[in-house]
C-alpha positions as CSV (number, residue, x, y, z in Angstrom):
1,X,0.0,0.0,0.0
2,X,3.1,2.4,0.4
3,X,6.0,1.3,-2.0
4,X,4.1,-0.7,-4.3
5,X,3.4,-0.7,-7.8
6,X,0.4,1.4,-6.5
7,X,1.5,2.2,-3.5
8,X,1.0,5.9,-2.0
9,X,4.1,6.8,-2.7
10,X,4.0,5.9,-6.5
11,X,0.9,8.2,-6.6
12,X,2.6,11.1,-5.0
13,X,5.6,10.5,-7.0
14,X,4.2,10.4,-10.3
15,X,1.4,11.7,-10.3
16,X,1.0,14.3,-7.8
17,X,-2.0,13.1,-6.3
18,X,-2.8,12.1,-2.9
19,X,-5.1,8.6,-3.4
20,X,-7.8,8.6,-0.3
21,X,-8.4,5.3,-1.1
22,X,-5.2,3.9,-0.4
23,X,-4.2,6.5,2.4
24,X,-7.3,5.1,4.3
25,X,-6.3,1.5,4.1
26,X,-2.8,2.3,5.5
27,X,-4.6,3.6,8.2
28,X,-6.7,1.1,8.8
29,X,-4.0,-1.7,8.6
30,X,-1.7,0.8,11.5
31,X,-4.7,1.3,14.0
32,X,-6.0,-2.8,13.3
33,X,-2.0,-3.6,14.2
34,X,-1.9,-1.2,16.9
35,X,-3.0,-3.3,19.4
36,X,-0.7,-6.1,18.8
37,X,2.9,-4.2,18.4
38,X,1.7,-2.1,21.5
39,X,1.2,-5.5,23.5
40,X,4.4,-7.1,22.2
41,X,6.5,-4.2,22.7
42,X,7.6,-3.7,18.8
43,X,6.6,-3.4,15.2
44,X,8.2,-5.7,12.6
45,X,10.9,-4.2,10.5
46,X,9.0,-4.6,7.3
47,X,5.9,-2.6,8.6
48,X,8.4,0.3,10.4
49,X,10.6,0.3,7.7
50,X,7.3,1.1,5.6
51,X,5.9,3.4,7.8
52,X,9.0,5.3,8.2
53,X,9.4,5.8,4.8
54,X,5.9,7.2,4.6
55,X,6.5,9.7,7.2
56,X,9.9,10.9,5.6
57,X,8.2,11.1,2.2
58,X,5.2,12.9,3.3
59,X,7.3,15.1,5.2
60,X,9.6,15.8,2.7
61,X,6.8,17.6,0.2
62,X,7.9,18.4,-3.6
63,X,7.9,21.2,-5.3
64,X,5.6,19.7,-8.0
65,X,2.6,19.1,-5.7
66,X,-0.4,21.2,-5.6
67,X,-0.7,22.8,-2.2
68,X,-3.8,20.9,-1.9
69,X,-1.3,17.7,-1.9
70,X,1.0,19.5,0.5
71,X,-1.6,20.3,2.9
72,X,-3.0,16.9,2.9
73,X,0.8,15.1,3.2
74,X,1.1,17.4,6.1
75,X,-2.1,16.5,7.7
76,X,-1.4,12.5,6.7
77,X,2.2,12.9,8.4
78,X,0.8,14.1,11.7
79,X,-2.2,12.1,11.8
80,X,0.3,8.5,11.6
81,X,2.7,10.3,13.7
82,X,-0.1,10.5,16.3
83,X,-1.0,7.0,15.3
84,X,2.7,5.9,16.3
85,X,2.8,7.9,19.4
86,X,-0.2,6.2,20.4
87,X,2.0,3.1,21.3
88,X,3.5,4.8,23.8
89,X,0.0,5.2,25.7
């Protein structure tokens, strides 16, 4: 859903678009995974690696988005980063 063929990213990337669609399944998969990673202490590399990667694109902007994009990467970025934080809870 991030780095795949159709991934967010690939969206962002090429097309300058934000995809709802997808965006809402990532957050579905962190907040149905929440639970578990919070009770066993860690999330697997493949998921942080993935999620980390999100963050630091998201973050990152480009100057070829609209700042209709921008503004929705930057809501996106805090919204998992609140997701995340909620581990610490």
């Amino acid at each position: 859903m991030i780095l795949g063929e159709k991934g967010l990213l690939v969206e962002l990337r090429c097309k300058n678009s934000f995809n709802e669609q997808i965006y809402a399944g990532i957050v579905n998969y962190l907040n149905e995974n929440l639970p578990e990673w919070k009770s066993s202490g860690f999330i697997p590399v493949a998921d942080a690696v993935a999620i980390f990667n999100l963050i630091d694109e998201l973050s990152g902007g480009s100057r070829f988005w609209s700042e209709e994009v921008q503004l929705r990467a930057e809501d996106a970025t805090l919204e998992i980063q609140d997701i995340i934080s909620a581990l610490e809870e």
